[in-house]
DRENRO-436159 format. One record per residue: z, y, x of N, C-alpha, C in turn; chain; residue in three letters. Coordinates in nm, 4 decimals, always signed. Atoms other than C-alpha are relative to their C-alpha. Example, Ala and Ser with C-alpha at 12.3 -4.5 7.8 and 13.67 -1.06 7.14 Angstrom:
BEGIN
PT     n.up  n.north   n.east    ca.up ca.north  ca.east     c.up  c.north   c.east ch  aa
PT  +0.0000  -0.1190  +0.0890  +0.7800  -0.4500  +1.2300  +0.0000  +0.1200  +0.0900  A ALA
PT  -0.0060  -0.1190  -0.0820  +0.7140  -0.1060  +1.3670  +0.0730  +0.1090  -0.0770  A SER
REM end
This chain:
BEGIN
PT     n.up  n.north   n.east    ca.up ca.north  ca.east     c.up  c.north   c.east ch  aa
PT  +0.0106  -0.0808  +0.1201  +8.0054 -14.5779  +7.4276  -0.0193  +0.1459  +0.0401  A UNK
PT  +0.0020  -0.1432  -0.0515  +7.8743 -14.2217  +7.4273  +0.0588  +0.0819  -0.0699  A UNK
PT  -0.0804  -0.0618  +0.0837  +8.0499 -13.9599  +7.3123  -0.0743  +0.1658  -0.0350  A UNK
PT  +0.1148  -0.1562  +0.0329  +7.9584 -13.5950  +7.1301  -0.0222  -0.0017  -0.1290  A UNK
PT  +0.0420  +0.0114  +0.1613  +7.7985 -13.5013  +6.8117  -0.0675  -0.1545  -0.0337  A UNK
PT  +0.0210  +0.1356  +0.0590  +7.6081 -13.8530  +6.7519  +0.1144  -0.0596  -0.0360  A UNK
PT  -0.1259  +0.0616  +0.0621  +7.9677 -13.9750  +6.7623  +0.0569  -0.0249  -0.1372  A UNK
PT  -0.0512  -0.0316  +0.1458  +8.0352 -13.8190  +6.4587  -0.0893  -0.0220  -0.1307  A UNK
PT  +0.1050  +0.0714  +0.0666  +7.7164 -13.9415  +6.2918  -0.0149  -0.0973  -0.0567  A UNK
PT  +0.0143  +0.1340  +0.0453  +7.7256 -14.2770  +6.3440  +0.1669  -0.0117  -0.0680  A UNK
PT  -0.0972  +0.0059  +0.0636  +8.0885 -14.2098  +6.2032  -0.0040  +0.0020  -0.1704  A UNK
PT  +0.0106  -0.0116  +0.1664  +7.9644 -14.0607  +5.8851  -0.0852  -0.0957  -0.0324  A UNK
PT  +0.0743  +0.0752  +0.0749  +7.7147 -14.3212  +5.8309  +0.0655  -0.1344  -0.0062  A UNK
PT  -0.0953  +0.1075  -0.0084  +7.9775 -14.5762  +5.9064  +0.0561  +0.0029  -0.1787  A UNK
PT  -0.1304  -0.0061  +0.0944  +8.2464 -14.4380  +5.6182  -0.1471  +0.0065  -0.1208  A UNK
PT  +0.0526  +0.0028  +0.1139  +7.9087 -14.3602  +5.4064  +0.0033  -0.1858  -0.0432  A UNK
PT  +0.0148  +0.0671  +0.0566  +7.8206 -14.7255  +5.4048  +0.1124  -0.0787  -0.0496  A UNK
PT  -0.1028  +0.0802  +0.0223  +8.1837 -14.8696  +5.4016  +0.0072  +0.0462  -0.1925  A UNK
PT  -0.0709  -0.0880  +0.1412  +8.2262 -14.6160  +5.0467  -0.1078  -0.0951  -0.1120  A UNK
PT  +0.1206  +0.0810  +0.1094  +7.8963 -14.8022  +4.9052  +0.0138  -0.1493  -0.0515  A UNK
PT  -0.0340  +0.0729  -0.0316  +8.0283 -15.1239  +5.0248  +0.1436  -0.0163  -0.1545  A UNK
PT  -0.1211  +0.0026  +0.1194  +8.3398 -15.0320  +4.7528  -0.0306  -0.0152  -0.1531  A UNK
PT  +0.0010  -0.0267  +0.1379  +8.1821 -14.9302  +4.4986  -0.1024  -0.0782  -0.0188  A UNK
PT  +0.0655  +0.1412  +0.0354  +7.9476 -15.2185  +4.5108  +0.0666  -0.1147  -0.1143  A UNK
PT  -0.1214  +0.0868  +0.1029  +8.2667 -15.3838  +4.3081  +0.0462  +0.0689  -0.0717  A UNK
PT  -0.0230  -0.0631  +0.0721  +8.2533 -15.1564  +4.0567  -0.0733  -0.0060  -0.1359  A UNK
PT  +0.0532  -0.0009  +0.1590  +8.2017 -15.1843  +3.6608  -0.0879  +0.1191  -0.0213  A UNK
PT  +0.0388  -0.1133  +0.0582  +7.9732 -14.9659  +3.5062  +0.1274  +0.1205  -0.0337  A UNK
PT  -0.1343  -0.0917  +0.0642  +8.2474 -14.7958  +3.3398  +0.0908  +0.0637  +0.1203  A UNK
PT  -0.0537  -0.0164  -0.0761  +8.3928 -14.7618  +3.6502  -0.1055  +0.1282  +0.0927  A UNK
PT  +0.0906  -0.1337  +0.0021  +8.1057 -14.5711  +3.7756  -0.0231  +0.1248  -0.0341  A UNK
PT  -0.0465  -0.1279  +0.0448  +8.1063 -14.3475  +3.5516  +0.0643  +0.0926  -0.0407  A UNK
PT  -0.0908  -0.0713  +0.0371  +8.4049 -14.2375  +3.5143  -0.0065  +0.1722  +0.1113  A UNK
PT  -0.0285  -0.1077  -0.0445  +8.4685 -13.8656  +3.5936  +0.1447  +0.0442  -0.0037  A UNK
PT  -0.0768  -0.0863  +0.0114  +8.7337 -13.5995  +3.6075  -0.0145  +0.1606  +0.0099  A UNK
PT  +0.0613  -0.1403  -0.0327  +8.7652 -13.2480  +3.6277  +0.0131  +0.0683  +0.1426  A UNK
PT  -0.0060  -0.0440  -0.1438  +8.7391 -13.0888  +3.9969  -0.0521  -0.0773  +0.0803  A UNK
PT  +0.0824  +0.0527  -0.0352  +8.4818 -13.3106  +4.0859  -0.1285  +0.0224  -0.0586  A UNK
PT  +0.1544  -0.0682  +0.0127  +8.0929 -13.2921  +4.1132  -0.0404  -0.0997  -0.1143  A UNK
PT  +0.0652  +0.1078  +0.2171  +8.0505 -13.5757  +3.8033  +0.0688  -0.1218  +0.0697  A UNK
PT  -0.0250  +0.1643  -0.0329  +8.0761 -13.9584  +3.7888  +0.0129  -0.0368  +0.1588  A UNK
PT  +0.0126  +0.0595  -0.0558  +8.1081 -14.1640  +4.0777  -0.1809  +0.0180  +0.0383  A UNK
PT  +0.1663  +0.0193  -0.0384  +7.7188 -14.2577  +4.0316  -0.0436  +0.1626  +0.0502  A UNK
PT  +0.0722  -0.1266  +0.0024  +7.6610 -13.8927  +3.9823  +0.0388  +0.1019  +0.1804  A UNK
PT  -0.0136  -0.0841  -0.1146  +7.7941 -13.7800  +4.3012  -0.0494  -0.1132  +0.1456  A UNK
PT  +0.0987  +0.0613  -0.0949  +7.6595 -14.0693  +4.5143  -0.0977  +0.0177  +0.0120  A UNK
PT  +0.1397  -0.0486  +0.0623  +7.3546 -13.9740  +4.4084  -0.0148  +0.1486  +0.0516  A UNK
PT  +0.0252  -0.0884  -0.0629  +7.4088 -13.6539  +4.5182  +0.0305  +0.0303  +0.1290  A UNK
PT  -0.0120  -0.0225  -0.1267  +7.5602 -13.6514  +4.8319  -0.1087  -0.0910  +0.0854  A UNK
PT  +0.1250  +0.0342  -0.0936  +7.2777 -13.9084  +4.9605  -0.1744  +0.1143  -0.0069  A UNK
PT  +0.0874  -0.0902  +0.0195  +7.0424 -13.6621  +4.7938  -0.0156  +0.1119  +0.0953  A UNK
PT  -0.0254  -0.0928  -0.1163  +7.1637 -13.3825  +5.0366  -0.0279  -0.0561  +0.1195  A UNK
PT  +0.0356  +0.0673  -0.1100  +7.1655 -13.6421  +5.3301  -0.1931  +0.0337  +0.0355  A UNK
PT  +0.1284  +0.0268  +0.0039  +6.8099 -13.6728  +5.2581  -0.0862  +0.1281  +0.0575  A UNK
PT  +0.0276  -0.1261  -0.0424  +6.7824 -13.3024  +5.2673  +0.0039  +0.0394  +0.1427  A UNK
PT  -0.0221  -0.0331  -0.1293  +6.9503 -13.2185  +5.5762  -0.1246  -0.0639  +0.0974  A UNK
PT  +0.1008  +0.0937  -0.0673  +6.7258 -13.5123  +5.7547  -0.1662  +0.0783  -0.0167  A UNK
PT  +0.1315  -0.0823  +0.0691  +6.3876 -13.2884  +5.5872  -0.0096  +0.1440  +0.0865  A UNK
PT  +0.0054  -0.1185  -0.1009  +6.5248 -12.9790  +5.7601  -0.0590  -0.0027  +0.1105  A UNK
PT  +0.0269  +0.0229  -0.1252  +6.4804 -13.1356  +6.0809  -0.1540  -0.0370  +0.0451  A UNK
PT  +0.0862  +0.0954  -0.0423  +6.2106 -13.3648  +6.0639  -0.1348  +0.0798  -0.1115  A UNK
PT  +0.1065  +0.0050  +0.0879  +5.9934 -13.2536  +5.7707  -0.0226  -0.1119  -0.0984  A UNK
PT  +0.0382  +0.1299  +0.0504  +5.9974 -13.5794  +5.6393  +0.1359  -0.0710  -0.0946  A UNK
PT  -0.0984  +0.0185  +0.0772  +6.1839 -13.7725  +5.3276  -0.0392  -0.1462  -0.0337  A UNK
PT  +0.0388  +0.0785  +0.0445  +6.1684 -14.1292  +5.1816  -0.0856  +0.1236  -0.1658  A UNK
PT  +0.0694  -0.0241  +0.1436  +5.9254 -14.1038  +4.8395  +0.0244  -0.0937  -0.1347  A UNK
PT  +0.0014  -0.1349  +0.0254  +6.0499 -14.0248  +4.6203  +0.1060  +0.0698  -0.0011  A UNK
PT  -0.1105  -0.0415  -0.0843  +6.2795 -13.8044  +4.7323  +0.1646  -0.0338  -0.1564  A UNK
PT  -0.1576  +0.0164  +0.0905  +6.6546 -13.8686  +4.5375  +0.0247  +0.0806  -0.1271  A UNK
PT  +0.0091  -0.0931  +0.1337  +6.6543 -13.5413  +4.3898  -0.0999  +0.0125  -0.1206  A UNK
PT  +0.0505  -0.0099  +0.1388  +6.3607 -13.5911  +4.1763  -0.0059  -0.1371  -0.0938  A UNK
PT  +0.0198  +0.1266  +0.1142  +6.4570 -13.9289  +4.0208  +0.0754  +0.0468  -0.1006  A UNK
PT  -0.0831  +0.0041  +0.1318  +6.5818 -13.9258  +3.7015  +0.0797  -0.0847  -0.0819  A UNK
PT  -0.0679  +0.1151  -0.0354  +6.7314 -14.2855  +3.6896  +0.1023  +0.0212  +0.0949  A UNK
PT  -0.0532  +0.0812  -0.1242  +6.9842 -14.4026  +3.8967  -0.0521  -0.0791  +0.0935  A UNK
PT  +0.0321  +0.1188  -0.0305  +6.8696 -14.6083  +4.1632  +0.0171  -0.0949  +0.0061  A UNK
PT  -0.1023  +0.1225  -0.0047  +7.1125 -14.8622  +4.1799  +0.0360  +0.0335  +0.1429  A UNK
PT  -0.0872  +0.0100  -0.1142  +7.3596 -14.9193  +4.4717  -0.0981  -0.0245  +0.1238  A UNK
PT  -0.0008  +0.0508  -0.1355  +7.1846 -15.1046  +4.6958  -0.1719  +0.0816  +0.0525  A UNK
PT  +0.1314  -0.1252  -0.0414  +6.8292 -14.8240  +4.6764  +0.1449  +0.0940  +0.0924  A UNK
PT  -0.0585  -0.1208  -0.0652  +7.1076 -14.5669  +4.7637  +0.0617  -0.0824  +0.1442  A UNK
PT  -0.1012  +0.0595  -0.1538  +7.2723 -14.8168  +5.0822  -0.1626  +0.0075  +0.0623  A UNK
PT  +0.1737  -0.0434  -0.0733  +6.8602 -14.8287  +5.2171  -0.0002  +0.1778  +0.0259  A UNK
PT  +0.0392  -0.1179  -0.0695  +6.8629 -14.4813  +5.2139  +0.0917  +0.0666  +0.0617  A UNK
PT  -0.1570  +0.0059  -0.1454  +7.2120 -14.4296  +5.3738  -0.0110  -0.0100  +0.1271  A UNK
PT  -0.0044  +0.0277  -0.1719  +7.1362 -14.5907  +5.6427  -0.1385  +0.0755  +0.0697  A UNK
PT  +0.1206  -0.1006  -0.0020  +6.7585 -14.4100  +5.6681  +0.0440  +0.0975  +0.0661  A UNK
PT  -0.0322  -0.1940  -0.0547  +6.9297 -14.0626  +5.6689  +0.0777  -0.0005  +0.0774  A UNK
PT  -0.1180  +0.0030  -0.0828  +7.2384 -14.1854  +5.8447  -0.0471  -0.0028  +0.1691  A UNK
PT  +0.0608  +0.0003  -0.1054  +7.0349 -14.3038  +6.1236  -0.0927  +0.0831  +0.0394  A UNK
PT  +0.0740  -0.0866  -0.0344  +6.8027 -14.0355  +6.1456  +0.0879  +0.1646  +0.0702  A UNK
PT  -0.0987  -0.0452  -0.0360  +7.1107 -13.8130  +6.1330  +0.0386  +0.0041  +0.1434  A UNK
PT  -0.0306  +0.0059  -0.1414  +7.2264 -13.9607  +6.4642  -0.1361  +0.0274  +0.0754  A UNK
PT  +0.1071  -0.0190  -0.0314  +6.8812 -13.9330  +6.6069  -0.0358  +0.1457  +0.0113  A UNK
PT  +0.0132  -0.1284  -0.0306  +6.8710 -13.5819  +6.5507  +0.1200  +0.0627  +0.0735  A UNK
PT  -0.1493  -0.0491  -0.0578  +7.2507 -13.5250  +6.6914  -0.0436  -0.0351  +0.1151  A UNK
PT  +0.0157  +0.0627  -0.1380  +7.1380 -13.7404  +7.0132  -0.1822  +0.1180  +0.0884  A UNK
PT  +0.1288  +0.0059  -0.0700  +6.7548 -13.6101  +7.0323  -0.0776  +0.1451  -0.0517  A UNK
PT  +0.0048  -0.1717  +0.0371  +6.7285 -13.2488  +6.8081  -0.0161  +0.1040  +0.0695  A UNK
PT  +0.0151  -0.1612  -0.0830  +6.6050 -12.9180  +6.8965  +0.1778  +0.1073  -0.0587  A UNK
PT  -0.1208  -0.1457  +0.0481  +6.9665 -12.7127  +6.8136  +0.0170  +0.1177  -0.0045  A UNK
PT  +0.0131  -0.1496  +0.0414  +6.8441 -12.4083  +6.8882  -0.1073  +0.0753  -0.1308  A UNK
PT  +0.1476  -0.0846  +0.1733  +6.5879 -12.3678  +6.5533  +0.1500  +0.0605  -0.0853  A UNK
PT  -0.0630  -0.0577  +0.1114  +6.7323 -12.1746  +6.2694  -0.1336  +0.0244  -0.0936  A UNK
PT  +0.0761  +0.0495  +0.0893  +6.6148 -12.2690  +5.9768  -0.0170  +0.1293  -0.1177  A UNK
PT  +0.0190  -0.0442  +0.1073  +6.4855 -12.0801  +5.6408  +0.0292  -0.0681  -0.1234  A UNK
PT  -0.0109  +0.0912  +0.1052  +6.6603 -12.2358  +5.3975  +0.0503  +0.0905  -0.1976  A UNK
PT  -0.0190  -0.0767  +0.1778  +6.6852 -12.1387  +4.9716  -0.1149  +0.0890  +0.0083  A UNK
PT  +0.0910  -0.0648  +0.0376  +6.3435 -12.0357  +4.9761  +0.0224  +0.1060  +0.0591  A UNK
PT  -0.0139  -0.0811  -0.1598  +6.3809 -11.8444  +5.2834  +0.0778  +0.1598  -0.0248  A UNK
PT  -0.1090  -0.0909  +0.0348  +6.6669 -11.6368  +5.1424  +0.1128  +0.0046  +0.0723  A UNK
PT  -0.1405  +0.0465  -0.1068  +6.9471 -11.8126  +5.3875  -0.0693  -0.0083  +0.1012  A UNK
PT  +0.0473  +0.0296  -0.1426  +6.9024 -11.8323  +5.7373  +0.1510  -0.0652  +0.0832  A UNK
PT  -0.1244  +0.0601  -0.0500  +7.1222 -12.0797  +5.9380  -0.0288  -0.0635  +0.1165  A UNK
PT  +0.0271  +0.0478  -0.1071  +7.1213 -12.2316  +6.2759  -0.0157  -0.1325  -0.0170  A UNK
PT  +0.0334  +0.1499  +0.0121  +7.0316 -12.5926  +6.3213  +0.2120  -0.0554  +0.0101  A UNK
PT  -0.1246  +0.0723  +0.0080  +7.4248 -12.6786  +6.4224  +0.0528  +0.0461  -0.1071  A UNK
PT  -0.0181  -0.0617  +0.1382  +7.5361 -12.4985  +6.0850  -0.0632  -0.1252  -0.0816  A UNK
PT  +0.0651  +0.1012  +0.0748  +7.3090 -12.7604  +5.9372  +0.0645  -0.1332  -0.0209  A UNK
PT  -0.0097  +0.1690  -0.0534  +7.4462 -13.0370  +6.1083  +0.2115  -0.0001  -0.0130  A UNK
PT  -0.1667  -0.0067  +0.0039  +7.8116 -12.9061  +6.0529  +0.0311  -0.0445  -0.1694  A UNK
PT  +0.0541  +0.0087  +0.1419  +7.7223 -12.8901  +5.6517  +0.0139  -0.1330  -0.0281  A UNK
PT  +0.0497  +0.1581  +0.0468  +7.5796 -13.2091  +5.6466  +0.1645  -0.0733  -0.0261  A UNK
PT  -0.1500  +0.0769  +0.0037  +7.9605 -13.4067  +5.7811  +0.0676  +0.1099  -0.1132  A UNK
PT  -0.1146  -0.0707  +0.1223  +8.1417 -13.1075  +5.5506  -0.0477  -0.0515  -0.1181  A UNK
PT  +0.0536  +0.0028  +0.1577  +7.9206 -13.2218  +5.2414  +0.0525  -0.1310  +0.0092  A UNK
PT  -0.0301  +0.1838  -0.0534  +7.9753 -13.6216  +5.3534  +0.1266  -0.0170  -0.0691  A UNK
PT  -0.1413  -0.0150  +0.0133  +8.3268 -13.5768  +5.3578  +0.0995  +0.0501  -0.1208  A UNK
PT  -0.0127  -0.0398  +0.0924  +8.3992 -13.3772  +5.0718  -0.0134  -0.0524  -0.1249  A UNK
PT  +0.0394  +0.1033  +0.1512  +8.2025 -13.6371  +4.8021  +0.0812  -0.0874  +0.0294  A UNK
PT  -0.0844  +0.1131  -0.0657  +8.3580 -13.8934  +4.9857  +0.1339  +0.0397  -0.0622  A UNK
PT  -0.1551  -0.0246  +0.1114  +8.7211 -13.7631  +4.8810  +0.0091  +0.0083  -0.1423  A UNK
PT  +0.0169  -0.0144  +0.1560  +8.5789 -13.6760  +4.5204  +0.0179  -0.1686  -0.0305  A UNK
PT  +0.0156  +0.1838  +0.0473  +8.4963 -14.0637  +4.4885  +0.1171  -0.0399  +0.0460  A UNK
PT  -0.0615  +0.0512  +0.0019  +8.8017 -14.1462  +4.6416  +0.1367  +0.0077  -0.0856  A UNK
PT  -0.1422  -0.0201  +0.1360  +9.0567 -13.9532  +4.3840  -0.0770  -0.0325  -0.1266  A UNK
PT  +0.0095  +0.1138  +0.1643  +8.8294 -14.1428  +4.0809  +0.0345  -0.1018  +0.0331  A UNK
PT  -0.0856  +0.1216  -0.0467  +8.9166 -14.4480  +4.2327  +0.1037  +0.0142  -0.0244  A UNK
PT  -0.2005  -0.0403  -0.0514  +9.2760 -14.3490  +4.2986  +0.0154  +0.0048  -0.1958  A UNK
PT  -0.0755  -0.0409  +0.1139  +9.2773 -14.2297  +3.9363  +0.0210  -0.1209  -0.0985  A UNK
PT  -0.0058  +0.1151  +0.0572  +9.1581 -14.5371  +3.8140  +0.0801  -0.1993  +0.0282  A UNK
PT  -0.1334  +0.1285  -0.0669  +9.4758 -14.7716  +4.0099  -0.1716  -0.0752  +0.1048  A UNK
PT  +0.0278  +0.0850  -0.1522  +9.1639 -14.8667  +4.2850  +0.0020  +0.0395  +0.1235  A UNK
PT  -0.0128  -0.0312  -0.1420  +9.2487 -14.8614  +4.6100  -0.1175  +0.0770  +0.0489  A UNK
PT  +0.0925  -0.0043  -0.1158  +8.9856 -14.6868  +4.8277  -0.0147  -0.0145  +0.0749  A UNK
PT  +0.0485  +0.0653  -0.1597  +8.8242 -14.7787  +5.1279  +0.0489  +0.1001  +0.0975  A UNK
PT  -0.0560  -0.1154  -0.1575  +9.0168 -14.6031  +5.4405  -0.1580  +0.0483  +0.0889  A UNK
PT  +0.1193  -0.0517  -0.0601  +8.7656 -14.4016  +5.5581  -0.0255  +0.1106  +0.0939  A UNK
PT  -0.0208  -0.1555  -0.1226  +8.9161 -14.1772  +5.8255  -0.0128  -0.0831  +0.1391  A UNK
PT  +0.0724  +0.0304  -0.0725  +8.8832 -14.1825  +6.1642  +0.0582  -0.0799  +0.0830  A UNK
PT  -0.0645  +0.1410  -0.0598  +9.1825 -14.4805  +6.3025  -0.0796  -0.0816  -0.0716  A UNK
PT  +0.0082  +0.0910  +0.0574  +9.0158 -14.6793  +6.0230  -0.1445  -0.0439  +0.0424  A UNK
PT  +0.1604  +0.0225  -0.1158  +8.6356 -14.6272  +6.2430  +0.0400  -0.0324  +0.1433  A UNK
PT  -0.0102  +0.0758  -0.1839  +8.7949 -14.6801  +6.5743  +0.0517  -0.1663  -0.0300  A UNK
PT  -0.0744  +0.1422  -0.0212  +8.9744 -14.9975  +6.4536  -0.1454  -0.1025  -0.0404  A UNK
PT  +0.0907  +0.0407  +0.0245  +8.6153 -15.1099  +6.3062  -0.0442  -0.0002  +0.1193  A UNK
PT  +0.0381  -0.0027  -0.1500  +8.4879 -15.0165  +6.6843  +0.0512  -0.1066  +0.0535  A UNK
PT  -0.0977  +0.1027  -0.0806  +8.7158 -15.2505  +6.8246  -0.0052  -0.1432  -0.0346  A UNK
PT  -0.0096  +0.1673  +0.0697  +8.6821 -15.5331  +6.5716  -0.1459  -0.0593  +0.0236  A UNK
PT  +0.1583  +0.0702  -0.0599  +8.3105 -15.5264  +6.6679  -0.0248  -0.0141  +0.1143  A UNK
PT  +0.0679  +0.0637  -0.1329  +8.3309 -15.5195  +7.0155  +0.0696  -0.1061  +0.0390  A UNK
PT  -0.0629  +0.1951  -0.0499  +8.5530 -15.8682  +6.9962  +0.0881  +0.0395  +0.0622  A UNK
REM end
């Protein structure tokens, strides 16, 4: 196993798909439930944090599935957003393992300027952050959430290598 930033990649694309994996067993209603101090529904913030994924991955590469997340206006359903999870997730690691790190990017309509690891720090802070939003609607609504820290990825490590 190698260790380093990819580490933490294939980590977030781990806990992303385990979180999709949850809410795969989820009612509509359950979906959309909100609260306040969160970015919207369930749907509404899956939807956006793969939307960002998508982004970050665009910084690097130039390149996005079509059509990109942010301009649907539907939902896709669960299992469009687990396809593109794993897309950005894996491209993600790909750029952690194989990335130029020294670019600095023009980003907000070339109003921000940020280094490529800034980018790539963003990305896991944004991950992480929806990820807890979805896990206190759950919580609010008596369902468990999916352990999604980082004993609950090494013990997955372990259960896959037998």
């Amino acid at each position: 196993m190698t260790t380093g930033l990819p580490d933490l990649y294939r980590y977030n694309r781990w806990a992303n798909l385990r979180l999709l994996d949850a809410c795969a067993e989820l009612s509509d209603a359950q979906l959309d439930t909100t609260t306040k101090g969160v970015y919207g529904s369930v749907r509404e913030i899956l939807l956006h944090l793969f939307a960002g994924e998508e982004g970050y991955v665009r910084h690097f590469t130039g390149t996005s599935p079509a059509p990109r997340l942010r301009e649907l206006t539907d939902f896709p359903g669960l299992d469009e957003l687990r396809r593109r999870a794993e897309w950005s997730g894996t491209e993600l690691i790909t750029i952690a393992e194989q990335g130029d790190l020294s670019q600095i990017f023009s980003l907000d309509e070339g109003t921000y300027e940020a280094p490529a690891m800034i980018v790539l720090i963003q990305a896991i802070n944004h991950a992480i952050d929806h990820r807890s939003q979805i896990a206190t609607l759950l919580s609010q609504q008596d369902i468990e959430p999916p352990e999604l820290d980082g004993w609950s990825y090494n013990d997955a490590l372990r259960e896959r290598a037998g």
